[in-house]
SESE-328606 format. One record per residue: residue in one letter; z, x, y of N, C-alpha, C in turn. Coordinates in steps of 0.05 Angstrom, whole numbers, plus 5000, padded with zeros to 4 digits. Atoms other than C-alpha are relative to their C-alpha. Example, Ala and Ser with C-alpha at 12.3 -4.5 7.8 and 13.67 -1.06 7.14 Angstrom:
BEGIN
A500050184976515652464910500050185024S499949844976514352734979501449855022
***
This chain:
BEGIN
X497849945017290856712836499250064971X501150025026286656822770500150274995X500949745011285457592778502850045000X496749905005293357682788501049914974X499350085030294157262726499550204984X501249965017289457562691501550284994X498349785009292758232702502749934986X497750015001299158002692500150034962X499150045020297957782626498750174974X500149755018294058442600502350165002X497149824997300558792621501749914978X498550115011304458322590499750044960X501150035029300758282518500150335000X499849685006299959122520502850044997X497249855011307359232529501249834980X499150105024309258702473499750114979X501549845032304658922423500050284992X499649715010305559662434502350004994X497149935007313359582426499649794976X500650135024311959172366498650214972X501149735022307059762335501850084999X497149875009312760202346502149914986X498250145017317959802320499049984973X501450085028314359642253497950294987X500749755012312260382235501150044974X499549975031312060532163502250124995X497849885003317361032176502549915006X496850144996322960552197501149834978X498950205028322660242123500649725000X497650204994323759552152498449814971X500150135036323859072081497649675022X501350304984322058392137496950005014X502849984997314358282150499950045030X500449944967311858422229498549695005X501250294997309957722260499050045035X501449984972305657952323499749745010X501550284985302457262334502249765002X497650195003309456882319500850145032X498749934989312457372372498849905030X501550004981307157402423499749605007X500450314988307056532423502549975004X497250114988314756502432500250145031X499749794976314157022494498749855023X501450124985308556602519501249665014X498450234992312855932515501150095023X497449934986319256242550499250065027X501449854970314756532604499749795007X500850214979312055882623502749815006X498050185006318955542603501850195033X498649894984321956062658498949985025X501550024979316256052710501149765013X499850144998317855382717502649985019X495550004998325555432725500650305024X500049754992324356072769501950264994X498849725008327356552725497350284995X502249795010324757282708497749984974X500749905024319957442655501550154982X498849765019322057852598497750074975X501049935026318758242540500650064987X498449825013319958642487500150305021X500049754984323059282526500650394975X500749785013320359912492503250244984X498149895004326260372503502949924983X497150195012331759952487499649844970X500450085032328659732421500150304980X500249705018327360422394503150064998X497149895004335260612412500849744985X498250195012337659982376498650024966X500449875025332960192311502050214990X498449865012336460802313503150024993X497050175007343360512319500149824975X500450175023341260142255499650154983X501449885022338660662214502450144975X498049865020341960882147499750274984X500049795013342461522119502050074977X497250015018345861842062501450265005X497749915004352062182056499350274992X499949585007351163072047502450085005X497749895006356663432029498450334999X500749655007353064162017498750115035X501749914977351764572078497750025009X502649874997345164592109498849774986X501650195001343163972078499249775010X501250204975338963452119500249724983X500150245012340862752105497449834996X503450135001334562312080501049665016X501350294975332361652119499649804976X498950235019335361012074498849775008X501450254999332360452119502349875026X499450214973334959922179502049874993X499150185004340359502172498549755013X501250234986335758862189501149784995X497950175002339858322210500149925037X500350104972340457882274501850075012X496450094982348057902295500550235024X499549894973347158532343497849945024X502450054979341058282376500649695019X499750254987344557642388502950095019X498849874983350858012412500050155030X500749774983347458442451499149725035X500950234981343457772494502549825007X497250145000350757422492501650225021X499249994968353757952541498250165018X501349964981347858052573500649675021X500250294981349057282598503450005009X497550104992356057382604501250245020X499549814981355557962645499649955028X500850024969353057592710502649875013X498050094990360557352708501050255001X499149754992362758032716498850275021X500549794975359458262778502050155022X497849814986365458332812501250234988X499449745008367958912764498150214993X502249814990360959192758499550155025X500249894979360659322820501650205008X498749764994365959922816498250224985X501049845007361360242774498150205010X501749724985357360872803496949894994X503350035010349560782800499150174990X500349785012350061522775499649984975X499450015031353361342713497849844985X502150085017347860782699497750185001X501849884996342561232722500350224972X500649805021344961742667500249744978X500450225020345761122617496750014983X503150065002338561002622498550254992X501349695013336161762626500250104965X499449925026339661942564499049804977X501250145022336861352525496650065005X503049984998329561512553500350294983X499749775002331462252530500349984969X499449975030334462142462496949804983X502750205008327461582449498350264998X502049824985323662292462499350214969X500149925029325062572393499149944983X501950135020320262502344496949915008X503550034984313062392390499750205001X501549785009308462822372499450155029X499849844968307762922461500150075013X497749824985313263172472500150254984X500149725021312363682413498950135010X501849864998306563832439500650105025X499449964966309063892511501650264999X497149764995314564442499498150214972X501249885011309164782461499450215014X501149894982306865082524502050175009X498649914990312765412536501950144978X498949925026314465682463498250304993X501349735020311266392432499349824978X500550085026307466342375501349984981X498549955019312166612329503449815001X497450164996318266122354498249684986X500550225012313665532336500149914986X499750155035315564982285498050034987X502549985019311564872227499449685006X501950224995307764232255497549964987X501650105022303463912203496650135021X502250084984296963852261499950365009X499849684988298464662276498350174976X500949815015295864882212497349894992X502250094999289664492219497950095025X501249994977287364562286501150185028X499249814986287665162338502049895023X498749994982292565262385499649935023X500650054966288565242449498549795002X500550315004285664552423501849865006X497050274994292364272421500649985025X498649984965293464512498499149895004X502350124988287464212513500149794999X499650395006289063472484501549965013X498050124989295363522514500150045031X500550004974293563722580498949745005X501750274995288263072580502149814996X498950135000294162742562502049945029X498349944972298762982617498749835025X501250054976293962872675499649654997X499850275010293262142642502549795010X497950154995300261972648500550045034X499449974979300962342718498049765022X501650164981295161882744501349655004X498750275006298761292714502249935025X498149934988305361492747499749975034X500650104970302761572819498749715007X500750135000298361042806502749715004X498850185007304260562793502049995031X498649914972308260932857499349885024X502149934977303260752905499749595004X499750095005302060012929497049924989X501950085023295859952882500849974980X498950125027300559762830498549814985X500950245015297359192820498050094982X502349985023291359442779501050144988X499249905028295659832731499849884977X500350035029294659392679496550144990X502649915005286959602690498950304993X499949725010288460292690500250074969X499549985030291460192622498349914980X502750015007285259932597497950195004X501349784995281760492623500550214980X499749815031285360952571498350024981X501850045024281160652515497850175007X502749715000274560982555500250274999X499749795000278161562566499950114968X499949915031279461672490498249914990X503249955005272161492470498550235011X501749704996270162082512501150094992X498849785011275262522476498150134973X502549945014269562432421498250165006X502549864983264662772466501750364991X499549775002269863412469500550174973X498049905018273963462401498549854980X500350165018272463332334500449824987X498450215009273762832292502450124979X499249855021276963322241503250025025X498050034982281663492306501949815006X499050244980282762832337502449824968X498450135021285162542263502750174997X497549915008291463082263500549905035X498450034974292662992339500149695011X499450174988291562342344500149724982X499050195026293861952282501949875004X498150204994298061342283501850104980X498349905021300561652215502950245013X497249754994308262072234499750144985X500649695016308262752225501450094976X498649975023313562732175498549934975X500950045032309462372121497250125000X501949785001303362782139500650234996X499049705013307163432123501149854974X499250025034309563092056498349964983X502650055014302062862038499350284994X501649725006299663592054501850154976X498249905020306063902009498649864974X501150005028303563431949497750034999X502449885002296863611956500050294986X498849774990299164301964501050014961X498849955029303164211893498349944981X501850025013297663831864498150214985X501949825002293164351869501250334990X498849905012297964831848500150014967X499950105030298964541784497649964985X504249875013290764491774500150234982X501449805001289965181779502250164972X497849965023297065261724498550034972X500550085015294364841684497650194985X501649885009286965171680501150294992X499149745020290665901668500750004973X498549975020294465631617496950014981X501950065028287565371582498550284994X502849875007283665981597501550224985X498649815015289966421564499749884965X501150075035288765981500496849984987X502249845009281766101494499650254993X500149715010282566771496497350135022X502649874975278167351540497849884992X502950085005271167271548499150194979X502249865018265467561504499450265014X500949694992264168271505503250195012X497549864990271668441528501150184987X499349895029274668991499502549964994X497850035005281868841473501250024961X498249915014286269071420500949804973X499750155029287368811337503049945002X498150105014292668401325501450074968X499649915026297168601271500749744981X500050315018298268121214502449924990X497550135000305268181214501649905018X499950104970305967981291497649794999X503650214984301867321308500749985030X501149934970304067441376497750205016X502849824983299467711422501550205013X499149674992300468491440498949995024X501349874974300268751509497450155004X503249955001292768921521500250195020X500249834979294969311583500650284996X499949625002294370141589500850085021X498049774986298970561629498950265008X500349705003295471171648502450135026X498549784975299671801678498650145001X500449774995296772251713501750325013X497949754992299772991723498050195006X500749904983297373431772500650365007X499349774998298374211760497950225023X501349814989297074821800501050244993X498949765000297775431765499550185023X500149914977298375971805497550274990X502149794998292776461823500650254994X499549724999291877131803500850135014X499849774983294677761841497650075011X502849814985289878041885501350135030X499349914975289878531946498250005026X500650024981288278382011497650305016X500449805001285879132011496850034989X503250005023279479081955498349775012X501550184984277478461980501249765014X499250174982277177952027499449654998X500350294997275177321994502449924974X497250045017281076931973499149804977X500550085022280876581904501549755004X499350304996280675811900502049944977X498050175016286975461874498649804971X500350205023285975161801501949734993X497750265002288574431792498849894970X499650065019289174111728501349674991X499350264996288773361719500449904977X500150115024291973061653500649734995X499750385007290872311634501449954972X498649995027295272071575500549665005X498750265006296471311547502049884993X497650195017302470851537498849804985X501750235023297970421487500350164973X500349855025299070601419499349724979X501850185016295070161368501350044965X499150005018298370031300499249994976X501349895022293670031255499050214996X501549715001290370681266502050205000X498549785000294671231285503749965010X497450094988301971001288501750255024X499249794975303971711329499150225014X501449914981299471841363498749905024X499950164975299771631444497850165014X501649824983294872191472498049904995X502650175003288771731481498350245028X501249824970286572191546498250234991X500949784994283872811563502150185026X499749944980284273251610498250265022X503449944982279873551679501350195010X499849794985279574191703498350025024X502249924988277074281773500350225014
***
């Protein structure tokens, strides 16, 4: 009975603690600290407190925590078309979590009117909360990637880093991962699924072997894609504002040495447009008469190329703009 334990209770500690990571992501704003080792020794009581008493186990259940975050979450109020409400934070607070376990216990007195209910209707219950949990993993982004044009694709932070047929490629190793899981769990070798799920970890040590690390950090960052597209944007602005800044300085130095540019007058201390305008005009008079009769070699078209300036310089010649020439060829 030790190796069944033993599984039991890598199963047990993996799905706690991963619905615990999730829950406690930077992006859910929650203000209350995360108490893994508080949670994980009350789970461990109850378990033995129930073993005892021959009730079920229980954990934290993944799905049904994520939909009760988002049933919590606050946003604000937009009034202008087209504007996306921003992400305010959790109402954290016990009273629906105690609600919620309150007619879960008071529901086993209502099996007789459960029991009119369809198994359809729970079956879509369930679907649609696995479905609506699906929004926002980077997974599933990447999954309906495969079935998008280039030019329909979002702007995904990890897309403008790392090629396209990289990303298929992670997410394929991902796919086949879960599909092995999936049968694996189907089948009755259930039992070593917790070992499988330990197995992952080697799998993603060889991902090292294929992908870089430059890759693996956009595809496979704990960091949400949302605040990794807001890091790259202030970067993005940062460096914007660098390159401002240095124009502005190198416009107050003034050109370099040896440049040639234009006297300031002394009753303007602004600075004069330094830039020249040339037109060119393009004539073709027309060729002499001649007859086809005397001779037979025809006489080349004369063109006439005249350059002329919009720069006129104020100390020297106030009217005079014809800085040019002009080319005969």
């Amino acid at each position: 009975s030790a190796l069944p334990a033993l599984l039991v209770t890598i199963l047990i500690f993996m799905d706690q603690q991963i619905t615990g990571v999730i829950i406690n992501r930077k992006e859910n704003k929650l203000r209350k600290g995360a108490g893994y080792h508080l949670d994980l020794f009350w789970v461990g009581l109850l378990m033995g407190a129930c073993s005892f008493m021959g009730l079920p186990w229980y954990v934290a259940a993944t799905v049904i925590s994520i939909a009760h975050i988002d049933g919590l979450k606050m946003e604000t109020e937009t009034s202008a078309p087209g504007e996306q409400p921003q992400f305010l934070g959790v109402r954290e607070q016990r009273f629906t979590g105690f609600v919620v376990f309150i007619l879960t216990g008071v529901s086993v007195f209502l099996a007789p009117v459960l029991k009119y209910i369809p198994m359809a209707v729970l079956y879509g219950v369930f679907l649609y909360m696995g479905v609506a949990s699906l929004n926002g993993i980077q997974f599933w982004d990447r999954c309906k990637l495969f079935l998008m044009p280039s030019k329909h694709q979002p702007d995904y932070i990890y897309l403008r880093h790392v090629p396209l047929r990289r990303v298929h490629l992670f997410t394929l190793v991902q796919v086949i991962c879960l599909s092995v899981l999936w049968i694996l769990k189907s089948t009755v070798a259930a039992i070593i699924f917790p070992i499988m799920i330990l197995a992952l970890i080697l799998v993603r040590k060889m991902l090292d072997l294929v992908f870089t690390q430059h890759d693996l950090a956009w595809l496979d960052d704990i960091l949400p894609e949302k605040d990794k597209k807001k890091e790259e944007d202030k970067k993005k602005k940062k460096m914007k504002s660098k390159d401002q800044d240095r124009n502005s300085v190198d416009e107050e130095k003034g050109p370099p040495i040896g440049a040639v540019h234009a006297e300031i007058s002394p009753s303007n201390s602004d600075l004069l447009d330094r830039s020249i305008t040339l037109h060119l005009k393009i004539s073709c008079p027309p060729s002499p008469a001649f007859s086809h009769a005397r001779s037979t070699v025809c006489s080349v078209p004369q063109f006439k190329i005249e350059m002329e300036s919009d720069y006129s310089d104020a100390n020297t010649e106030r009217g005079r703009r014809d800085l040019g020439g002009e080319t005969t060829l």
